[in-house]
C-alpha positions in Angstrom: 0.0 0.0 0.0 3.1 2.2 0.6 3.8 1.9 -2.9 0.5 3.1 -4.5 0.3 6.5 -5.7 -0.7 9.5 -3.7 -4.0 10.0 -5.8 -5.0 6.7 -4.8 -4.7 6.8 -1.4 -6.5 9.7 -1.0 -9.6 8.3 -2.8 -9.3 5.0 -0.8 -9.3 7.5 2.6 -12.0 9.5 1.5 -14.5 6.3 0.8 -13.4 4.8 4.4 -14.5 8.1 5.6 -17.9 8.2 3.4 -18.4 4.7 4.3 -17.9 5.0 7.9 -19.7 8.4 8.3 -22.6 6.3 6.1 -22.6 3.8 9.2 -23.0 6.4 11.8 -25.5 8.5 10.7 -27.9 5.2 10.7 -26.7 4.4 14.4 -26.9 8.0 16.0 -28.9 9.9 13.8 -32.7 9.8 13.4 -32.7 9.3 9.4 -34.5 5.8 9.3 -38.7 6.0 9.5 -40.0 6.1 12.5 -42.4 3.0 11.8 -38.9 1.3 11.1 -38.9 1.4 15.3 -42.1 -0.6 16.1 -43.7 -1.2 19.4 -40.9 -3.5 20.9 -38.6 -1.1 20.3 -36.0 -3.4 19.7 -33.8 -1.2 17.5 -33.1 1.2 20.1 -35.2 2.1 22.6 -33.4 5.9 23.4 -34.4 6.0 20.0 -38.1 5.1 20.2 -38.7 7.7 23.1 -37.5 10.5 20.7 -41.0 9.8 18.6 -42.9 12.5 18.5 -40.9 15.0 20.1 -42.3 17.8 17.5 -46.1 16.9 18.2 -45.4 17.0 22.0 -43.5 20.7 21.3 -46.5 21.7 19.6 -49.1 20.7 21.6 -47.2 22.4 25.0 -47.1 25.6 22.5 -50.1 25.3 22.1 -51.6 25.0 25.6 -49.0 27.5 26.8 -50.2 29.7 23.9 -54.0 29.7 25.4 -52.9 31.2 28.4 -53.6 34.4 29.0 -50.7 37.0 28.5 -50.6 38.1 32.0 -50.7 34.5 33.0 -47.8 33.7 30.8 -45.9 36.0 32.0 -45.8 34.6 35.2 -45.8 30.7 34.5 -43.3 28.5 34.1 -43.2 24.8 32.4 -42.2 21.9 34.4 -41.2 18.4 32.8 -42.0 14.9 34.8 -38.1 13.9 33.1 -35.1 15.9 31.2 -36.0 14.2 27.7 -39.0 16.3 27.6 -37.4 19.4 28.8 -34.8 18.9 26.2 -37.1 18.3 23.3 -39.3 21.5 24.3 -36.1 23.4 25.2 -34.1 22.5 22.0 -37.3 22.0 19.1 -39.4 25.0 20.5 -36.2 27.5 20.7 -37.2 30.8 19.0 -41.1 29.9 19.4 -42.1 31.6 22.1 -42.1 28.9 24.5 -39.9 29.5 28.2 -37.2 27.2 28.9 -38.7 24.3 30.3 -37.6 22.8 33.7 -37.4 19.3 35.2 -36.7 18.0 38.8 -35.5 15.1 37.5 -31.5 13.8 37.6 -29.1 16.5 37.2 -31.5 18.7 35.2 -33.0 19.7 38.6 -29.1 21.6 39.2 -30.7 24.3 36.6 -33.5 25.7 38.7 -36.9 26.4 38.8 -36.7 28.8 35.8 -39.3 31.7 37.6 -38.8 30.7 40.9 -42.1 33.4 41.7 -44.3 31.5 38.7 -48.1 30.9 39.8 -48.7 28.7 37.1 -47.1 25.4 36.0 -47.8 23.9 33.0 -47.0 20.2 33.4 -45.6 17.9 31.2 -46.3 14.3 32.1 -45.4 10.9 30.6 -48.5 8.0 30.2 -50.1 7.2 33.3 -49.0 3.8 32.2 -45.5 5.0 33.3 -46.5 8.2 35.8 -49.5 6.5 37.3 -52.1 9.4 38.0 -49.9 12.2 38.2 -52.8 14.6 38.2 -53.5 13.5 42.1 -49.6 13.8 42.7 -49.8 17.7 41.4 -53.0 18.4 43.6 -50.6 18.0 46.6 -48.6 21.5 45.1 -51.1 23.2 43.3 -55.1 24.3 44.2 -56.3 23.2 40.4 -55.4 21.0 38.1 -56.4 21.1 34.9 -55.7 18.5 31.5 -56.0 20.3 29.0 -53.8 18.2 26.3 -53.1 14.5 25.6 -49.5 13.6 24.2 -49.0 11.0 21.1 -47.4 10.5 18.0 -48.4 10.1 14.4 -46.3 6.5 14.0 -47.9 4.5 16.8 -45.3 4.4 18.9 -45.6 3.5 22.4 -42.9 5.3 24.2 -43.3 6.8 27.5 -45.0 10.0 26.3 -47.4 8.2 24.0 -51.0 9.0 26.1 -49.3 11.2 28.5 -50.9 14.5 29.7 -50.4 18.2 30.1 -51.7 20.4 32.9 -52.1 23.6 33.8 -52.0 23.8 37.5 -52.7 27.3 39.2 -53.2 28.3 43.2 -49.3 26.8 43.8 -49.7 26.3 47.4 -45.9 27.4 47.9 -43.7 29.7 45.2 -42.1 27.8 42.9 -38.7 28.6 44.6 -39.9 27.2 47.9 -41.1 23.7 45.9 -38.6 23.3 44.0 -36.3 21.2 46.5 -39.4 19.1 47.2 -39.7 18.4 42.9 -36.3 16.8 42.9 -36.2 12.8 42.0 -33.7 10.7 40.7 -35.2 7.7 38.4 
């Protein structure tokens, strides 16, 4: 190989590089269909819970968008885990949506976002997963309210596939003050 000319090296390095490049955008990148997925998730489940991550931005853009202005203004939006805080946070950048907040694993380092918010709207996964996570929220906040249902347009059951988002108002505490109580680890 030492002996072949320069030219031809550098082609044979170049289509190593396309080929391997090739290989890793169909491990790490989201470029096959979703359906490709299906419901055991075999292929990769990290990858299944990604489904649907625009339709779940859109419909918390859209509930957070029927709030009042002057409710808006002083709400924040709260994640059940940091996969949904990071879909909202990196897919509804430049929307008009808040930077949402989680008390889940490290994520919960960040902060309550508006520590003096008097709303929350809730992002929570299927009660298949979260159980009946509106009864857990009545503990924080004086209402409740569903007022969306998460899913995806591939069928996927991942963890946010039938979950729920709230609007909970009358925080019993500022948000500051609950926020040490939201932190989990799971």
């Amino acid at each position: 190989m030492l002996f072949w000319p320069s030219p031809a090296r550098s082609l044979l390095g170049a289509a190593v590089c396309r080929s391997v490049q090739a290989i890793m955008a169909l491990l790490v990148l989201p470029v096959l269909p979703p359906t490709g997925i299906g419901d055991g998730h075999a292929m990769d489940s990290s990858l299944a819970e990604t489904i649907g991550w625009p339709e779940l931005v859109d419909t918390v853009r859209t509930v957070w968008q029927s709030l009042p202005p002057d409710q808006r203004a002083t709400a924040v939006i709260i994640t059940a885990d940091y996969s949904e805080a990071g879909a909202i946070n990196e897919l509804g950048r430049g929307s008009g949506l808040p930077t949402a907040v989680s008390g889940q694993n490290t994520v919960w380092w960040w902060g309550p976002g508006n520590p003096d918010a008097t709303t929350a709207v809730v992002v929570a996964p299927s009660p298949s997963v979260a159980g009946d996570y509106a009864t857990g929220l009545r503990k924080y906040c004086g209402q409740v309210r569903t007022a969306a249902t998460l899913n995806n347009p591939y069928g996927i059951h991942n963890i946010e596939a039938g979950g729920h988002v709230y609007v909970c108002t009358g925080l019993r505490q500022s948000l500051g003050e609950l926020w040490p109580q939201l932190r989990h680890y799971d």
